[in-house]
Each structure stands twice: as structure tokens, then as C-alpha cells.
PyMOL Python script that loads the backbone (N, CA, C, O; Angstrom):
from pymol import cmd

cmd.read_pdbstr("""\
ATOM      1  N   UNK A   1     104.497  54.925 111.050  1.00  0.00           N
ATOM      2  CA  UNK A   1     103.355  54.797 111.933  1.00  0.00           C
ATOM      3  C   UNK A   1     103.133  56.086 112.714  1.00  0.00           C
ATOM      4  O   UNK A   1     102.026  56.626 112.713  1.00  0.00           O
ATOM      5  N   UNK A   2     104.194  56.597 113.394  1.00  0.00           N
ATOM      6  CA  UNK A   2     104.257  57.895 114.028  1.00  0.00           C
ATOM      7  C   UNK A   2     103.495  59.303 113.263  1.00  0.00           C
ATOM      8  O   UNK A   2     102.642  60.050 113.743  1.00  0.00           O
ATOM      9  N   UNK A   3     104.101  59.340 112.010  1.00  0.00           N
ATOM     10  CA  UNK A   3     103.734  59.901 110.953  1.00  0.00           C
ATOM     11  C   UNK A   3     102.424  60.079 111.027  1.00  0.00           C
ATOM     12  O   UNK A   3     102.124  61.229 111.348  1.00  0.00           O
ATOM     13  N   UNK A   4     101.278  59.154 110.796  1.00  0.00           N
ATOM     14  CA  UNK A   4      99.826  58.687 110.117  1.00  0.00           C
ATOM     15  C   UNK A   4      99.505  59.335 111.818  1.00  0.00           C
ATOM     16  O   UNK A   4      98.896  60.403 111.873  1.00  0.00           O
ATOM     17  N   UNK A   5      99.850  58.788 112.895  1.00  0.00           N
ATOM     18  CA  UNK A   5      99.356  59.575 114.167  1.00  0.00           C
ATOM     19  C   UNK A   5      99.171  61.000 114.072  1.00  0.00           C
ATOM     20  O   UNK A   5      98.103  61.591 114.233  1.00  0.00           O
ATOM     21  N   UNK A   6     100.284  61.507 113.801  1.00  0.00           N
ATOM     22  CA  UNK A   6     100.665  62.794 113.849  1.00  0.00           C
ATOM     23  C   UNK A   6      99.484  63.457 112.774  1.00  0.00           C
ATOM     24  O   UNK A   6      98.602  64.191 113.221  1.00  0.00           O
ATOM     25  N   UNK A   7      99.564  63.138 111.405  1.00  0.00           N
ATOM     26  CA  UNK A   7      98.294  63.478 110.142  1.00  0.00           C
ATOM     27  C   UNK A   7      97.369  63.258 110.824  1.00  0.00           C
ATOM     28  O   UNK A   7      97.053  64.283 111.429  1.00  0.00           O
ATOM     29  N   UNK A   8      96.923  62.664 110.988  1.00  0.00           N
ATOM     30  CA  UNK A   8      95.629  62.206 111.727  1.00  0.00           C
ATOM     31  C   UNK A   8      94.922  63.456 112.808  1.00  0.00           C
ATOM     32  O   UNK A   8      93.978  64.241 112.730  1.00  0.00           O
ATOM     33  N   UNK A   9      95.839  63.161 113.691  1.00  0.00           N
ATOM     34  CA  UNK A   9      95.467  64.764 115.105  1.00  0.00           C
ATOM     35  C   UNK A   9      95.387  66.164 114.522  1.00  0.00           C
ATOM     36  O   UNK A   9      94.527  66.957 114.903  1.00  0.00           O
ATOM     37  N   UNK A  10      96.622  66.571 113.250  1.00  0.00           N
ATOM     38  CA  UNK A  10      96.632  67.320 112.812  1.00  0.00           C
ATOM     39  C   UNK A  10      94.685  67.706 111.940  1.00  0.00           C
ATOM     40  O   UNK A  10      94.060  68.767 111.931  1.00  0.00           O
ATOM     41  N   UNK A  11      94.428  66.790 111.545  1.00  0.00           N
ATOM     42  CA  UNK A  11      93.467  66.443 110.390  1.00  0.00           C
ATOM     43  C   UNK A  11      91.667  66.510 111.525  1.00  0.00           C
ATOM     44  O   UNK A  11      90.499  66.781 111.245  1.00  0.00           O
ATOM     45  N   UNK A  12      92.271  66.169 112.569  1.00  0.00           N
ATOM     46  CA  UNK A  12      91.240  66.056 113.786  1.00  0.00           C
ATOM     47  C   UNK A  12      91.072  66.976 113.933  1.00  0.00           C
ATOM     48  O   UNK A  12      89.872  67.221 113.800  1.00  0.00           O
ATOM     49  N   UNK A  13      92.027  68.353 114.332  1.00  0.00           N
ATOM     50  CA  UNK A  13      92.196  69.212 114.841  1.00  0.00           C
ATOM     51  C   UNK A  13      91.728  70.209 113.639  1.00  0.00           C
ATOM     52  O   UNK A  13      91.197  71.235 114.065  1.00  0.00           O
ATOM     53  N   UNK A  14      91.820  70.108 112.217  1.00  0.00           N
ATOM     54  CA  UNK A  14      91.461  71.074 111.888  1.00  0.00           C
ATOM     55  C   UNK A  14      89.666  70.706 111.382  1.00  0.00           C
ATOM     56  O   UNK A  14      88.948  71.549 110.844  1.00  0.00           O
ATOM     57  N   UNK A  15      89.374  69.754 111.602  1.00  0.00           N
ATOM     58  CA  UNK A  15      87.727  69.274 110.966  1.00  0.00           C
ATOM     59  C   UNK A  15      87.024  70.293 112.576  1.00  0.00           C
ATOM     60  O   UNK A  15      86.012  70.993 112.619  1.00  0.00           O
ATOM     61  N   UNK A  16      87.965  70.011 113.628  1.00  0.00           N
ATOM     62  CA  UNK A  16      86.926  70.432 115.058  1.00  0.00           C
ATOM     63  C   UNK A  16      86.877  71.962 114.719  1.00  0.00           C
ATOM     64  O   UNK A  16      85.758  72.475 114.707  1.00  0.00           O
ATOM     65  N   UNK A  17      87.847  72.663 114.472  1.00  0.00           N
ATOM     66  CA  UNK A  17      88.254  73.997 114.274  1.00  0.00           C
ATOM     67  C   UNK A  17      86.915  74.303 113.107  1.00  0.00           C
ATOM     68  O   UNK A  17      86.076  75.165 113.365  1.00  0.00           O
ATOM     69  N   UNK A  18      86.868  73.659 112.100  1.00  0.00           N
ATOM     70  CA  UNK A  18      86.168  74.039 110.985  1.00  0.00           C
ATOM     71  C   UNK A  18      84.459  74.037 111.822  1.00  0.00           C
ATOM     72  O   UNK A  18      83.603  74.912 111.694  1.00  0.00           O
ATOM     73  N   UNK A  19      84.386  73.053 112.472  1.00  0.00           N
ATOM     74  CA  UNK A  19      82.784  72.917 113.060  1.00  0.00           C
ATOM     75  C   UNK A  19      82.299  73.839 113.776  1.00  0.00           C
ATOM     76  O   UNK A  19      81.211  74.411 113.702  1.00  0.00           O
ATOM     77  N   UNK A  20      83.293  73.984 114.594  1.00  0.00           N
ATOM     78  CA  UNK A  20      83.459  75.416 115.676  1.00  0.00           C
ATOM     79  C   UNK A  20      82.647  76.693 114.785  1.00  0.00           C
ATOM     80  O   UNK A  20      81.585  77.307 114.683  1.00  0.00           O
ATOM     81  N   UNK A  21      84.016  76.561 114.249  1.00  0.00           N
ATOM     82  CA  UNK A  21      83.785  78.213 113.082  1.00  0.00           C
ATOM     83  C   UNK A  21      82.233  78.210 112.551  1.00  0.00           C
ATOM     84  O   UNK A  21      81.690  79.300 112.732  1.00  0.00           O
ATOM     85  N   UNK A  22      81.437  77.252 111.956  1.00  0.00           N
ATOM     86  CA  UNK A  22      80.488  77.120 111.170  1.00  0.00           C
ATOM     87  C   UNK A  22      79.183  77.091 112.526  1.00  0.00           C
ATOM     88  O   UNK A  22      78.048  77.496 112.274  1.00  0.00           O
ATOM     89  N   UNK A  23      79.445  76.722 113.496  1.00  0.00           N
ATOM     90  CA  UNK A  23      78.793  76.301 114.895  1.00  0.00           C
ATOM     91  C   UNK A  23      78.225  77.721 115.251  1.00  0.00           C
ATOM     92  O   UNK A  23      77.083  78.125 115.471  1.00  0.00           O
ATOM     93  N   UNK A  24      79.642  78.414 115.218  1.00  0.00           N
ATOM     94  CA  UNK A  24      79.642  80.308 115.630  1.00  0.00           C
ATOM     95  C   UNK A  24      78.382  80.692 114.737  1.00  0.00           C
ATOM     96  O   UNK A  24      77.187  80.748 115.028  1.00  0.00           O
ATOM     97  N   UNK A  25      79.031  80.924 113.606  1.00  0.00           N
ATOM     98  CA  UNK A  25      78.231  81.296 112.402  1.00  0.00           C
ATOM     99  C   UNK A  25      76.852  81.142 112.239  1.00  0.00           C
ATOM    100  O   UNK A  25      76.276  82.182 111.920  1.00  0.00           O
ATOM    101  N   UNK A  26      76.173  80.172 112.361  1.00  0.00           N
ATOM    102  CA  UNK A  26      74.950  79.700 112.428  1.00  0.00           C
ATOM    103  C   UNK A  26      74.296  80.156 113.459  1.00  0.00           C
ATOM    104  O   UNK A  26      73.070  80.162 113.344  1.00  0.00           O
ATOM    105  N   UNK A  27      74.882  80.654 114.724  1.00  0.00           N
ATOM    106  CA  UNK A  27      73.875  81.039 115.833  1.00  0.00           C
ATOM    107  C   UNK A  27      74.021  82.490 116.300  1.00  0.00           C
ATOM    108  O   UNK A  27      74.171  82.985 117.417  1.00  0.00           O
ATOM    109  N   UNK A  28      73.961  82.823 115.501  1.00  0.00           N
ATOM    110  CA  UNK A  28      74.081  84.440 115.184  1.00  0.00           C
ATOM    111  C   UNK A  28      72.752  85.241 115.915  1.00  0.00           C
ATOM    112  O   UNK A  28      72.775  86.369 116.408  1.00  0.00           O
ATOM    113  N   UNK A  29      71.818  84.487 115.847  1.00  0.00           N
ATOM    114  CA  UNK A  29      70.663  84.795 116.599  1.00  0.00           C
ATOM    115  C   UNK A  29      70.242  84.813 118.128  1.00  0.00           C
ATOM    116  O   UNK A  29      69.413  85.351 118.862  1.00  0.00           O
ATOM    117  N   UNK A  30      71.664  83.596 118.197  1.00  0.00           N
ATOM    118  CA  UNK A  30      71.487  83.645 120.236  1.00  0.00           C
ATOM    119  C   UNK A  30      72.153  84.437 120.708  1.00  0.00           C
ATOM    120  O   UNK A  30      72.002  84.452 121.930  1.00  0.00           O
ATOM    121  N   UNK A  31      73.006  85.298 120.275  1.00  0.00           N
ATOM    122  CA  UNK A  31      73.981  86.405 120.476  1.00  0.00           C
ATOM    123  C   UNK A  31      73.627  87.827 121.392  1.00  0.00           C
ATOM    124  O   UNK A  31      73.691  88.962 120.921  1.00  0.00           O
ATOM    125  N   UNK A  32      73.430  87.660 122.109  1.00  0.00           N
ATOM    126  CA  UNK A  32      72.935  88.948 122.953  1.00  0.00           C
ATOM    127  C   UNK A  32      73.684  89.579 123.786  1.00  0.00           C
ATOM    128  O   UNK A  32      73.947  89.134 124.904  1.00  0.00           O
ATOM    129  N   UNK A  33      74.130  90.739 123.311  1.00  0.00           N
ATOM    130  CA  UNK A  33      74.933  91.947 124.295  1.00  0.00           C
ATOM    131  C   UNK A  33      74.296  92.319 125.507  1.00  0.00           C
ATOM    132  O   UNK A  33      73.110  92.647 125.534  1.00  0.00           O
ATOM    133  N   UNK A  34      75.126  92.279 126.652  1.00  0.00           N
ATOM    134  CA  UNK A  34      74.882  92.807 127.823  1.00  0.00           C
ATOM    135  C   UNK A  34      74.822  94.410 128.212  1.00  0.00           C
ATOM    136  O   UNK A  34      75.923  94.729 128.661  1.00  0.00           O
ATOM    137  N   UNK A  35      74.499  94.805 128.204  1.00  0.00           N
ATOM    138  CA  UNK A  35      75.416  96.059 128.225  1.00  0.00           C
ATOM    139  C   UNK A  35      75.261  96.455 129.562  1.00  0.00           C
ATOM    140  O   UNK A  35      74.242  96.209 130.208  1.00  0.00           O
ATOM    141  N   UNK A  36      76.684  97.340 130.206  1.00  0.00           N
ATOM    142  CA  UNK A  36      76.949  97.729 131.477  1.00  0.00           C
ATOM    143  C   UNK A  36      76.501  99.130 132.002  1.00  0.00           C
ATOM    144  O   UNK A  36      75.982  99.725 131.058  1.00  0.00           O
ATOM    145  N   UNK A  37      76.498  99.682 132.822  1.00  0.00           N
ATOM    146  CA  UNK A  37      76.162 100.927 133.167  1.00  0.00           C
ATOM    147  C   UNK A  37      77.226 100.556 134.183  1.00  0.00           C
ATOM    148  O   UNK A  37      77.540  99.469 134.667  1.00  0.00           O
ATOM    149  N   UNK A  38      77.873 102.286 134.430  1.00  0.00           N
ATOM    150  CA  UNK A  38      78.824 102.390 135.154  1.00  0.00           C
ATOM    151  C   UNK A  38      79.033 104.088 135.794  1.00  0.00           C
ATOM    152  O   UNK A  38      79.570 105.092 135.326  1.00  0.00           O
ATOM    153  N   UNK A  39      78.403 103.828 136.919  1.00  0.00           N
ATOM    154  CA  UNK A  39      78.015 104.942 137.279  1.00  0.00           C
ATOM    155  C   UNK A  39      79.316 105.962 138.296  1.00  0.00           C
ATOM    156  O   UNK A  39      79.637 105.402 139.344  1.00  0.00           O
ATOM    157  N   UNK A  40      79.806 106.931 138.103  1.00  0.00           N
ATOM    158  CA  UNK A  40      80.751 107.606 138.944  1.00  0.00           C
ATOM    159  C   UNK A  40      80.310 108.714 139.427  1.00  0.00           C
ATOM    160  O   UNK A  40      79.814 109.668 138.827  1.00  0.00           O
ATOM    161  N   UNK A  41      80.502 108.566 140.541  1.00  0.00           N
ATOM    162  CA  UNK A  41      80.348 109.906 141.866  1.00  0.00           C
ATOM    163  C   UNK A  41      81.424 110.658 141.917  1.00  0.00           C
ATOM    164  O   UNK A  41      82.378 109.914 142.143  1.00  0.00           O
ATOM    165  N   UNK A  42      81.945 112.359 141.771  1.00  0.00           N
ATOM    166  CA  UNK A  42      82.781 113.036 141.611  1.00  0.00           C
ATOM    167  C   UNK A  42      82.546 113.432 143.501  1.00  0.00           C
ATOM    168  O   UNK A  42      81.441 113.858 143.837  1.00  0.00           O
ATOM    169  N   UNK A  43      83.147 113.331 144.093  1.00  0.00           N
ATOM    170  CA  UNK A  43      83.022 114.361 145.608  1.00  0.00           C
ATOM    171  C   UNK A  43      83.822 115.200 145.537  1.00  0.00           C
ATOM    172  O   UNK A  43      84.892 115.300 144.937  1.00  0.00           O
ATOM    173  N   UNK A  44      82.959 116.171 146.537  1.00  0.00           N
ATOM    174  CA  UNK A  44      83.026 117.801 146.532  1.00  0.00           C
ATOM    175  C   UNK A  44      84.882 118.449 147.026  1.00  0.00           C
ATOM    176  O   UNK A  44      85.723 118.052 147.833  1.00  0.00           O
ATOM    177  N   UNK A  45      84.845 119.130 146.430  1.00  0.00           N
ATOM    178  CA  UNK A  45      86.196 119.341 146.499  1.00  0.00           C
ATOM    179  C   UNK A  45      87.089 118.802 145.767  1.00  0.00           C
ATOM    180  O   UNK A  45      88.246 119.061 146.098  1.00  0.00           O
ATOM    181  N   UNK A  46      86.928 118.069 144.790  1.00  0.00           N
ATOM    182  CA  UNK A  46      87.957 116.909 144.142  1.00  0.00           C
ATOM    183  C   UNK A  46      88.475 117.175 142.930  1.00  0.00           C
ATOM    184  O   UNK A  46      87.750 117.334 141.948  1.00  0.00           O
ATOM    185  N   UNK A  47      90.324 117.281 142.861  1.00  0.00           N
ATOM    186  CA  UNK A  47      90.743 117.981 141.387  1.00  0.00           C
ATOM    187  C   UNK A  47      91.177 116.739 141.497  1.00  0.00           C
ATOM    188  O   UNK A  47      91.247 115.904 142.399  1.00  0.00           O
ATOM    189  N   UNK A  48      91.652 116.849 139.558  1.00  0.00           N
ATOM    190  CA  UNK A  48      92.155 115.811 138.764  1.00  0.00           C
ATOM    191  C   UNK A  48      93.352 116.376 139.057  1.00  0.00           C
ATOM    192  O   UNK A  48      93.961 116.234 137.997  1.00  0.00           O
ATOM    193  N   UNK A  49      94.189 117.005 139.920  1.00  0.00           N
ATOM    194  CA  UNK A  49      95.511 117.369 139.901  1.00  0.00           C
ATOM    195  C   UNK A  49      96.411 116.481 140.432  1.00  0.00           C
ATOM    196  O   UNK A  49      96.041 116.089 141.539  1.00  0.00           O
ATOM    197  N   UNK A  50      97.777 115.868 139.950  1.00  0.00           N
ATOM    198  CA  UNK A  50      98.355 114.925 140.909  1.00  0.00           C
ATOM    199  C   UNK A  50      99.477 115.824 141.774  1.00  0.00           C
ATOM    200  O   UNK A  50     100.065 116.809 141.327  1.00  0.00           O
ATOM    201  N   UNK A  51      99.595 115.398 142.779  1.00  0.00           N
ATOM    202  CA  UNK A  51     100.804 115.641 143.929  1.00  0.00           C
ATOM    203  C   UNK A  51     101.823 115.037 143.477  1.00  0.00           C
ATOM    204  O   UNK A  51     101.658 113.874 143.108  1.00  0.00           O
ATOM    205  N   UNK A  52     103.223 115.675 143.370  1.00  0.00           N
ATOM    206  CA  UNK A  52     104.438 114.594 143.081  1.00  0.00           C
ATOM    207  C   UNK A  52     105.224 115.685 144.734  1.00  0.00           C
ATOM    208  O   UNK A  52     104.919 116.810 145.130  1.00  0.00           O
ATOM    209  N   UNK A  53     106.096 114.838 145.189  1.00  0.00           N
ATOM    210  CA  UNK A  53     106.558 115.290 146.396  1.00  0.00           C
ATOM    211  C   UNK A  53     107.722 114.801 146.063  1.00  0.00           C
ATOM    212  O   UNK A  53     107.711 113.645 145.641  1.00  0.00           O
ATOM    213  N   UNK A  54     108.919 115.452 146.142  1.00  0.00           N
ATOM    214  CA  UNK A  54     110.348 115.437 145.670  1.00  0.00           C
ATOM    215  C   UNK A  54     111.257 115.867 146.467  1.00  0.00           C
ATOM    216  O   UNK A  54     111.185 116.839 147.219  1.00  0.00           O
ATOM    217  N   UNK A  55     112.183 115.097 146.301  1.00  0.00           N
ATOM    218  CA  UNK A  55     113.357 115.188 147.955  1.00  0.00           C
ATOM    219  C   UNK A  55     114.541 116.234 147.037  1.00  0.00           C
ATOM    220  O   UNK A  55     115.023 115.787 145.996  1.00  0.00           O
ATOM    221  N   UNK A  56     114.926 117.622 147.541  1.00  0.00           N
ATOM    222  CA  UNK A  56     116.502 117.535 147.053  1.00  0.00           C
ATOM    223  C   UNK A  56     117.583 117.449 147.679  1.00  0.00           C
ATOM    224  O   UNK A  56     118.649 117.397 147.066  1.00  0.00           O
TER     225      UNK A  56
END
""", "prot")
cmd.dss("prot")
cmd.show_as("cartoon", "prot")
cmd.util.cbc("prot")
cmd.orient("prot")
């Protein structure tokens, strides 16, 4: 009995998986990229150099 439970969820689980996949597939048309802009301000004076400060 445990068994036929177990097949069963297994068998559930892969029909939902399969609908999903085919669900994706088909709406290929509602798919619309956002795209970001990402704007950076450099201020004056400013190196890419790092500071390491070391004790001896």
C-alpha cells in the first residue's frame, strides 16, 4: 500500500514538472526583458589604489 502511495506522488510529481516545462515553452511571447541602467559617478580626486597599513 505504502508502495502505490509513494508511485503515485512520484508519478504526480513528474506529470506537474512535465506541464510546467511545456507551460514555459508555449509562452515564449510574454517574455519581456527589463533591462537596467546603472549609472556611476567617479569623484574628483579618486584612485583605484588600495591602502594596506601593516604593523611590524
Amino acid at each position: 500500500m505504502r508502495n502505490n502511495i509513494l508511485g503515485g506522488l512520484v508519478i504526480f510529481m513528474v506529470v506537474l514538472t512535465c506541464l510546467l516545462m511545456i507551460d514555459d515553452i508555449s509562452n515564449t511571447e510574454n517574455n519581456t526583458s527589463d533591462q537596467i541602467s546603472v549609472e556611476i559617478e567617479q569623484p574628483e580626486n579618486h584612485t583605484d589604489l588600495a591602502i594596506i597599513e601593516t604593523e611590524e
